[in-house]
VEXRO-599496 format. One line per field, with one value per residue (C-alpha): y, z, x; residue number from 1; residue in one letter; chain. Coordinates in steps of 0.25 Angstrom, whole numbers. Layout:
REM residues N
north c(Y; ...) $
up c(Z; ...) $
east c(X; ...) $
num c(NUM; ...) $
residuo c(A; ...) $
cadena c(A; ...) $
//
This chain:
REM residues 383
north c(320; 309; 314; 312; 325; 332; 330; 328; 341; 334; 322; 330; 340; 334; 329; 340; 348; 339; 341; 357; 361; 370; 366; 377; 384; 386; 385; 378; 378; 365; 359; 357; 342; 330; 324; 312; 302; 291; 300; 301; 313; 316; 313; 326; 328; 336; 340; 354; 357; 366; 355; 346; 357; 358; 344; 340; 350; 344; 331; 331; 328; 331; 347; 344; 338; 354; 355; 345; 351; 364; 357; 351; 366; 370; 358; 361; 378; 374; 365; 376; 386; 378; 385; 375; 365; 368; 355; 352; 343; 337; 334; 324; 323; 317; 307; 292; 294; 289; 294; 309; 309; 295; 297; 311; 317; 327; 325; 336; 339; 350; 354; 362; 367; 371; 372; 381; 395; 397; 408; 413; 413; 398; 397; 407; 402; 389; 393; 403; 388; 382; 395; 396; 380; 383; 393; 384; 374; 382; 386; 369; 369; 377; 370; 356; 362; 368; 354; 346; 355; 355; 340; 341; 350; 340; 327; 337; 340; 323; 321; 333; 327; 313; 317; 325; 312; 304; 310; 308; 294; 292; 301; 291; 281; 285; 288; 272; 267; 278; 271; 257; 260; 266; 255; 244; 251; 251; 236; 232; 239; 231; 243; 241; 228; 222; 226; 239; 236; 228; 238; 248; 238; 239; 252; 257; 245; 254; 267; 261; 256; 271; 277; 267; 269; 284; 284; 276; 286; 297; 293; 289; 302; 309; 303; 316; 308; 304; 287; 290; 303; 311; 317; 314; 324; 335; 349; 355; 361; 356; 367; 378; 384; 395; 406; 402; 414; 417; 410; 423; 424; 410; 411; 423; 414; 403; 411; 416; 402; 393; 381; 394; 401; 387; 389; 405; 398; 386; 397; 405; 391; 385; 402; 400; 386; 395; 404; 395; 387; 402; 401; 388; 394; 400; 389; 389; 389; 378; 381; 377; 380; 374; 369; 363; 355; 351; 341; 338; 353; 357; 367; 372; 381; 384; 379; 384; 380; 385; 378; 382; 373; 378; 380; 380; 389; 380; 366; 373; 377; 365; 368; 382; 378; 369; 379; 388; 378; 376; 389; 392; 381; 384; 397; 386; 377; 387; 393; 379; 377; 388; 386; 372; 378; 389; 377; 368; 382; 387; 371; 371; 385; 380; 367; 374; 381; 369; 362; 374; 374; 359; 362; 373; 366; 352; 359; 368; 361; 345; 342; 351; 343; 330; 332; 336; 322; 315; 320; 316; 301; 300; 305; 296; 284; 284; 288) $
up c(404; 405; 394; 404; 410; 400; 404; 418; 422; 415; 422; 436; 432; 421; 431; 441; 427; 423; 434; 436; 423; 422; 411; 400; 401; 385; 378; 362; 353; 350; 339; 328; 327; 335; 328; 322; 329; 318; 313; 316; 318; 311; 321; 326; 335; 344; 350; 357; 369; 358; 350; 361; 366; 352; 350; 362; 362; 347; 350; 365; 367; 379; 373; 362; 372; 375; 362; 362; 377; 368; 361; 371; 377; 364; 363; 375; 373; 362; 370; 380; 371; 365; 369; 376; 367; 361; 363; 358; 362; 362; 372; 369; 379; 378; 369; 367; 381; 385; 385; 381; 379; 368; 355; 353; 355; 368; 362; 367; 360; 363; 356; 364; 363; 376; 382; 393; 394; 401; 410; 417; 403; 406; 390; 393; 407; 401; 390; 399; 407; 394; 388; 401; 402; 388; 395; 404; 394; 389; 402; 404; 391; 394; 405; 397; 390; 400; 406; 393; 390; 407; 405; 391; 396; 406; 397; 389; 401; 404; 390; 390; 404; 397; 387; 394; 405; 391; 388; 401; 400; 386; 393; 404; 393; 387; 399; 402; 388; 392; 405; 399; 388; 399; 408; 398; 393; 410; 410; 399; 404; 417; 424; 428; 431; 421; 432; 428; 413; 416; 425; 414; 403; 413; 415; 399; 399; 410; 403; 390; 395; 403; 388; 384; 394; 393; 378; 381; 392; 383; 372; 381; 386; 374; 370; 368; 363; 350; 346; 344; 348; 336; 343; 347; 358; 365; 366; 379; 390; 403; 409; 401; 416; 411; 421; 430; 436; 449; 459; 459; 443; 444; 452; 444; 432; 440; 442; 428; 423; 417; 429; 438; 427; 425; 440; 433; 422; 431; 440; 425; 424; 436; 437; 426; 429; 441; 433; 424; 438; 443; 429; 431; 444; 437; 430; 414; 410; 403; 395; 383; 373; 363; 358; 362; 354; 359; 352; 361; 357; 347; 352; 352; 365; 368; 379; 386; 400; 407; 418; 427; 438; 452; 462; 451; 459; 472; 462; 456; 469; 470; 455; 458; 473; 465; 456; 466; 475; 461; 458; 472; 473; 460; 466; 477; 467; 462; 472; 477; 462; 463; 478; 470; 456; 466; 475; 463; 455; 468; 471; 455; 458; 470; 463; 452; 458; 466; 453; 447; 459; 456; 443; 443; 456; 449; 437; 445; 457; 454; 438; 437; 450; 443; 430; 437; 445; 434; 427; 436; 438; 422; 424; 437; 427; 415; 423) $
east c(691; 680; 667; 657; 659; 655; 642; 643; 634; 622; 621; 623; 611; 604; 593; 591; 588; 579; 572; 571; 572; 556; 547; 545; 532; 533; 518; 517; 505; 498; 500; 489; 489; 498; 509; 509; 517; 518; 527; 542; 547; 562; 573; 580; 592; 588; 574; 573; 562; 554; 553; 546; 537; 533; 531; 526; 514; 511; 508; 505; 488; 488; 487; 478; 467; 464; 460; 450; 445; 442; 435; 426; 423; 418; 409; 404; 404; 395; 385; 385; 383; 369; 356; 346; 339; 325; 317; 303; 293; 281; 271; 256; 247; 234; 237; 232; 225; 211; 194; 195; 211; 211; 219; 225; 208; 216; 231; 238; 251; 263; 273; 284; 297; 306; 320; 328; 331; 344; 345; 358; 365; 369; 375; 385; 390; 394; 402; 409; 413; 416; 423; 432; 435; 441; 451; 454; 458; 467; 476; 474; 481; 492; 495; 494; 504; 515; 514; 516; 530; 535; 534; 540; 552; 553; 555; 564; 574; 573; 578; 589; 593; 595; 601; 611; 614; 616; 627; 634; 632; 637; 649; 649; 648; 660; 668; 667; 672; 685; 686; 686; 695; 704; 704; 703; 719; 722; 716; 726; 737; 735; 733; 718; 711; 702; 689; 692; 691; 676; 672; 675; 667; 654; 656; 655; 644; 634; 638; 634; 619; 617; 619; 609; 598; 601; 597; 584; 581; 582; 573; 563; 565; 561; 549; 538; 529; 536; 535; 551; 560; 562; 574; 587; 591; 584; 590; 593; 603; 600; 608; 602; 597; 587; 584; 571; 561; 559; 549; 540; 541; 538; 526; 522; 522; 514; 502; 501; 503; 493; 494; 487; 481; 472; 465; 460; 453; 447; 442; 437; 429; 423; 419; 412; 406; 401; 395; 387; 382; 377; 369; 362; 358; 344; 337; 334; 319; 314; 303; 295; 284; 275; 262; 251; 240; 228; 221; 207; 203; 212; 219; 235; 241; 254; 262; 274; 281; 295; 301; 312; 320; 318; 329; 342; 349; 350; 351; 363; 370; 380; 385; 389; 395; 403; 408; 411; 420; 427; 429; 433; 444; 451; 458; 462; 468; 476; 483; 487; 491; 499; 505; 509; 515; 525; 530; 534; 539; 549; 553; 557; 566; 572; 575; 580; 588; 595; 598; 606; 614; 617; 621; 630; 638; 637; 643; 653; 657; 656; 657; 673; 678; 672; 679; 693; 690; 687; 698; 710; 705; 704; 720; 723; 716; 723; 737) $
num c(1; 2; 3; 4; 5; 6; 7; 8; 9; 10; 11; 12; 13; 14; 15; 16; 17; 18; 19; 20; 21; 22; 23; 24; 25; 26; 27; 28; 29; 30; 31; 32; 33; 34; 35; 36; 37; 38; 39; 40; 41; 42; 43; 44; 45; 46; 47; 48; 49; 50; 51; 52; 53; 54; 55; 56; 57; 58; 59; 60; 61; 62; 63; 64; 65; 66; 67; 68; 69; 70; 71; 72; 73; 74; 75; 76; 77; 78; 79; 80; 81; 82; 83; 84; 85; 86; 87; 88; 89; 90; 91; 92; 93; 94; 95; 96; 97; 98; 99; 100; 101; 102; 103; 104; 105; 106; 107; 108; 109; 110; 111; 112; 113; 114; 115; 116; 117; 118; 119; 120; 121; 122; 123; 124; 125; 126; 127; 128; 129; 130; 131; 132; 133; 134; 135; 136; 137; 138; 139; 140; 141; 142; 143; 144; 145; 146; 147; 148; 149; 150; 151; 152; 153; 154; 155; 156; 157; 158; 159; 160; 161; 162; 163; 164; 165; 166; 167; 168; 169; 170; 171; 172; 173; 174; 175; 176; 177; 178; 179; 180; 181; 182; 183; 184; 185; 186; 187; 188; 189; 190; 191; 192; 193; 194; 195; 196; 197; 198; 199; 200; 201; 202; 203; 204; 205; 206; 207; 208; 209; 210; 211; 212; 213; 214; 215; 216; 217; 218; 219; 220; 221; 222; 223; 224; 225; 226; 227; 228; 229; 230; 231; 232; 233; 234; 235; 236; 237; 238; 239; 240; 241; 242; 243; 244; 245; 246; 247; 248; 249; 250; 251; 252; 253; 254; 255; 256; 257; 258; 259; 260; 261; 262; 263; 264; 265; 266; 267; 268; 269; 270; 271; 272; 273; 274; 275; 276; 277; 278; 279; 280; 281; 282; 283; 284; 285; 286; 287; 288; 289; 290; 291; 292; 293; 294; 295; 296; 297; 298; 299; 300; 301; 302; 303; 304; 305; 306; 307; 308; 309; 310; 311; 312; 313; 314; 315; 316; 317; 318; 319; 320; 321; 322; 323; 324; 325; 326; 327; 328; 329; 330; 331; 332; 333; 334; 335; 336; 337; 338; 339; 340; 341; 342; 343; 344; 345; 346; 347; 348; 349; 350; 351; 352; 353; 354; 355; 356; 357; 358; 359; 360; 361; 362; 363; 364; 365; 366; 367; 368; 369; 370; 371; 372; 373; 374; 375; 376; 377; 378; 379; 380; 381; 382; 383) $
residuo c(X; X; X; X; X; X; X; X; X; X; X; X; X; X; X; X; X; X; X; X; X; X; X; X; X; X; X; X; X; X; X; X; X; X; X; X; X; X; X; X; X; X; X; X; X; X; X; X; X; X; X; X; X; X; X; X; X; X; X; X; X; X; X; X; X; X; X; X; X; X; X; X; X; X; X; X; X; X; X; X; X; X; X; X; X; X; X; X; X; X; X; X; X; X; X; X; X; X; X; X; X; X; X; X; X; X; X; X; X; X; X; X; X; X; X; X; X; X; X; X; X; X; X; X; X; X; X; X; X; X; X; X; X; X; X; X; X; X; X; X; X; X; X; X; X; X; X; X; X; X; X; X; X; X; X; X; X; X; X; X; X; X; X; X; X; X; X; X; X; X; X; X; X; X; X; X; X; X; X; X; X; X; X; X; X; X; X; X; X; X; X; X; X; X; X; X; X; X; X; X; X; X; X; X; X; X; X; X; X; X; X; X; X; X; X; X; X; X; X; X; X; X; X; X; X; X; X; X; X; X; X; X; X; X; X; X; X; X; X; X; X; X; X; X; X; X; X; X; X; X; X; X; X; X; X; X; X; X; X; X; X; X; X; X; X; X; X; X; X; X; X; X; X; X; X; X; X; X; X; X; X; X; X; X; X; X; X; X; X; X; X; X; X; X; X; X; X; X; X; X; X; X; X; X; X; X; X; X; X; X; X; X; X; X; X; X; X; X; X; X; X; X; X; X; X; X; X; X; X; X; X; X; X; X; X; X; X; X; X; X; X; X; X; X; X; X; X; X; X; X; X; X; X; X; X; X; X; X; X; X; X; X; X; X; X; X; X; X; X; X; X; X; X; X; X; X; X; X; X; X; X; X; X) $
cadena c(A; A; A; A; A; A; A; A; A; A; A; A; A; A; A; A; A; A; A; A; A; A; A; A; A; A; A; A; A; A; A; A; A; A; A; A; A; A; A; A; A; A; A; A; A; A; A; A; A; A; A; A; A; A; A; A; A; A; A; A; A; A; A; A; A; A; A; A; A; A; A; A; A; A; A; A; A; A; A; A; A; A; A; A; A; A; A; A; A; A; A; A; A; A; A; A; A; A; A; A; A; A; A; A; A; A; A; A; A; A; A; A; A; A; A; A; A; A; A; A; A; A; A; A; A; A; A; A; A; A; A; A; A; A; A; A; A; A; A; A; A; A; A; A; A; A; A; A; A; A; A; A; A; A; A; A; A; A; A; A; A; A; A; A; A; A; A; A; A; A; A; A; A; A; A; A; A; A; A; A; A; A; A; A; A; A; A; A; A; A; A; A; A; A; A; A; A; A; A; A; A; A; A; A; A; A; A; A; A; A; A; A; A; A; A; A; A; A; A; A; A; A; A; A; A; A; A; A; A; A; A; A; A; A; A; A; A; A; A; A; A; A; A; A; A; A; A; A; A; A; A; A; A; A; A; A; A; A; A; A; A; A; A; A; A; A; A; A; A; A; A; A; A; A; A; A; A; A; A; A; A; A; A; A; A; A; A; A; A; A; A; A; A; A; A; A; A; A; A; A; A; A; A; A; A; A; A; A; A; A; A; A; A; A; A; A; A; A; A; A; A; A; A; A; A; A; A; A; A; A; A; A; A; A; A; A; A; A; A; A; A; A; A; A; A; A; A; A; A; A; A; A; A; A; A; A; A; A; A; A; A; A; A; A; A; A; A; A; A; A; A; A; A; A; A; A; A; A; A; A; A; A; A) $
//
């Protein structure tokens, strides 16, 4: 029997595989430091999906840029934190004037100190934003990361799926150097024209530039990020068909997942942004203190002044309506989020399950007739 058979139930299902094979939802620790790329890494034989999950989340900034967004928060939490500055100041008047007021004769000088007395416990409203926008980073994070591996798993199942049709096409490779070795002996024992021969030639020729381009395919394929591929193959059984939950597990597991959980913690925020506008609803008081010396009749008092801005309330009505319309909008962002995770999740099912039906009658029904065919024209051939 002709070798290319061997494989023949990749080439038929490799692609539709490729295509409905889930992510895995798997979660890794960050690495302490990148990887140095002028380095070359050992060439190994095989590379298993573990080992790109745990290289890819080493190396990949797209993670380590939420460490420096923590860092911004704290920077912030401690500007927040700060209680309102203490300023001094001091104030001439009568000085260098004219008649009664020349020289420094009525100078009046004041010393003062001032600053703002918060009211409403402002402090502590923003760095319950700041403290919540810090929760939030870490669900974003989660997310970051369960998009990094889907895509990962899917460039994983592309090289698995490549590497699987290679093999069918060094098979098919194969296969023509047996038909023109077998039709070069017909050719020279006149019982085939010498077309057959060339057509044979062309044939091996074609199979031989399809290895080629296949190869270059695959290692372009397996580039995570390396300047050079520090592996030869990739392991993996592309009919290793795992049992898949329910839709209503499914949906169970959507709701409870970070993609929805992240609308809980932008609620949690913009509440708090809410919170902190209701604070700046009563003014702070600005007040200040000091000395006073008055040179005409050499004396010293002491001075003192508050201010307060008047109608704060209605100034900062916008800011709150704002953060209500916010706040109010989330919950409607993700229930359509969540109308639009289900449909893609019961399409995925039902395409899923299609595939399997493709496979298992592609494997049972269309590939044994094929071989028996294949089989009794090799025999009519040589005969």
């Amino acid at each position: 029997m002709f070798p290319i058979f061997e494989h023949a139930p990749v080439i038929v299902c490799s692609c539709i595989l490729g295509l409905l094979l889930s992510p895995p939802t798997a979660h890794a620790e960050q690495a302490n430091r990148f990887v140095d790329e002028s380095v070359q890494a050992p060439i190994r034989e095989t590379l298993t999906l573990e080992d790109t999950i745990r290289m890819t989340l080493a190396n990949n900034p797209s993670l380590y840029e939420f460490e420096f967004k923590q860092r911004v928060i704290d920077g912030e939490s401690k500007t927040a934190a700060l209680k309102p500055a203490l300023s001094a100041g001091v104030e001439l008047e009568n000085l260098l004037g004219t008649g009664e007021v020349s020289g420094i004769k009525e100078l009046e000088v004041t010393l003062t100190l001032s600053s703002v007395l918060q009211l409403n416990d402002k402090p502590a409203a923003r760095l319950n934003v700041l403290s919540e926008r810090r929760i939030q980073q870490d669900v974003e994070k989660q997310i970051r990361t369960l998009d990094i591996l889907g895509e990962l798993n899917r460039r994983y199942i592309k090289v698995l799926v490549l590497q699987a049709s290679l093999e069918v096409i060094k098979d098919a490779e194969t296969l023509a150097l047996y038909t023109l070795n077998a039709v070069t002996k017909r050719v020279e024992a006149g019982a085939s024209p010498l077309l057959e021969q060339k057509r044979a030639q062309a044939a091996l020729a074609q199979a031989k530039l399809d290895v080629s381009l296949a190869q270059q395919d695959l290692r372009l394929s397996i580039m995570w990020g390396e300047q050079t591929p520090s592996f030869k193959r990739v392991e993996g059984d592309l009919f290793a068909f795992n049992k898949i939950a329910s839709f209503d597990a499914l949906a169970v597991a959507i709701q409870s997942g970070p993609h929805i959980n992240l609308f809980a913690k932008q609620s949690r925020v913009q509440a708090a942004q809410l919170r902190l506008a209701q604070a700046n609803n009563l003014a702070d008081i600005e007040w200040s203190a000091g000395l006073r010396r008055m040179q005409g009749i050499d004396e010293t008092a002491l001075v003192a002044g508050i201010s307060v801005s008047l109608f704060q309330k209605e100034r900062n009505l916008g800011e709150y309506e704002a953060h209500r319309a916010r706040l109010d909008a989330i919950e409607l962002q993700k229930q359509s989020n969540l109308r639009s995770l289900l449909h893609s999740v019961n399409q995925a099912l039902g395409e899923h399950t299609r595939a399997l039906l493709e496979v298992e009658t592609i494997q049972l029904n269309v590939i044994p007739p094929l071989k028996e065919a294949l089989d009794l024209v090799e025999s009519a051939y040589l005969e």
